[in-house]
N, C-alpha and C positions, 0 to 999 in steps of 0.2 A: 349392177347399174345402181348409181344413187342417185337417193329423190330427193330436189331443192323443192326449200320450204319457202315461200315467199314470205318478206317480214310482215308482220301484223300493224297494227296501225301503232300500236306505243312503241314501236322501234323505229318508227320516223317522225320526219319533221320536215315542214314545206321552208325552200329556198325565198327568202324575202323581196329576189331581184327578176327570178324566173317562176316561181310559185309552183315548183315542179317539186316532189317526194326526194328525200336524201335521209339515209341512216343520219341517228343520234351523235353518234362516237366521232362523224366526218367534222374537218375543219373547215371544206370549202365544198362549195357546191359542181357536185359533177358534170352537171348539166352546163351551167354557164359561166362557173369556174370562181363567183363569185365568195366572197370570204364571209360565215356563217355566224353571228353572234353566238355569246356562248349559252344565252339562254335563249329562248323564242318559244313562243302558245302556237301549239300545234292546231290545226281543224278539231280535233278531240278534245278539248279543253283542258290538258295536259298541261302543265309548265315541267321543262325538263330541268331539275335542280343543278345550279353550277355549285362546284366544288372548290375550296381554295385549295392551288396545288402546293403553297409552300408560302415562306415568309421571303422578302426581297433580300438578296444578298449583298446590295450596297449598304439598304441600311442595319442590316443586322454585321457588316464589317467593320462601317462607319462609328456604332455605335461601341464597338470595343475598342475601336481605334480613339476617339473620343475620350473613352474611360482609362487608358492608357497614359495621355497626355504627353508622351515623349519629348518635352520640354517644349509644347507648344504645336508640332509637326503634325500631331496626331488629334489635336482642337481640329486642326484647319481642313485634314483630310476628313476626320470625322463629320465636318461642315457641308464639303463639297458632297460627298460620298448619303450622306442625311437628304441634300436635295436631292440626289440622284433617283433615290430610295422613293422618294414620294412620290416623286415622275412618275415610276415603273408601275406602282401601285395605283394610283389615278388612270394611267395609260391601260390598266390590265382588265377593267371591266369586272371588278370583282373575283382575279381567278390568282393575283396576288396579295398576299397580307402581309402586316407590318408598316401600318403608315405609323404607328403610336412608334415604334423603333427607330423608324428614320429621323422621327420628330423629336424624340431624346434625343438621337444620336447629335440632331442641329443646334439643341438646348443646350446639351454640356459640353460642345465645343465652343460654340459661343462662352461658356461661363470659362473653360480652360482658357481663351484667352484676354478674357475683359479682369479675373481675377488677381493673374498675377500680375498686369498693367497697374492695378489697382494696389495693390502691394506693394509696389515697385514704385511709386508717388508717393506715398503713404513714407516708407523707409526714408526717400531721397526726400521729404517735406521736412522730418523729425531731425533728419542728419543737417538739412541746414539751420532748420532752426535751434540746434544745442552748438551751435558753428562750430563744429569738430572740422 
């Protein structure tokens, strides 16, 4: 026969919508089903540390995509894919990282295509003005 151990108080944390005990590790509260922040001060004066699980995958795609530049394609996706990236990380409550990557990734695709616009006026200026 085995003996359960009931958990002690640093392996919970009170539900913020029913005020009822739930393990740490849980994402939503058992009780009334509600969805658990990922940090929260226990009765014990506890802060349970959040961890970041990783960097955002738009903008760490975005940002090679960007650096790529595949004649412009890859500015533009690097753009989209850079906001996506912030989103994710703003929306994640601290448990995503990589807002400086998504924000590169929106910087040099911006510059991949303001640059060669800029080039590209520049040459077409120079060529009318020697009137070849």
């Amino acid at each position: 026969m085995t003996q359960s151990t009931a958990p002690t108080p640093h392996q919970l944390r009170r539900c913020p919508s029913c005020r009822k005990d739930v393990l740490h590790g849980w994402v939503d509260c058992i009780h009334c089903g509600a969805i658990l922040p990922p940090a929260i001060s226990g009765d014990w004066g506890s802060q349970v540390p959040v961890y970041q699980t990783g960097t955002t995958t738009p903008g760490l795609v975005g940002f090679i995509l960007s650096l790529l530049w595949l004649g412009g394609i890859g500015s533009i996706i690097g753009i989209c894919l850079g906001i996506s990236g912030r989103r994710e990380v703003d929306r994640s409550g601290g448990l995503v990282g990589g807002r400086g990557l998504a924000t590169a990734a929106m910087w040099i695709g911006w510059a991949g295509i303001v640059i060669p616009v800029l080039l590209l006026f520049a040459i077409a200026t120079a060529a009318l003005s020697s009137g070849a």
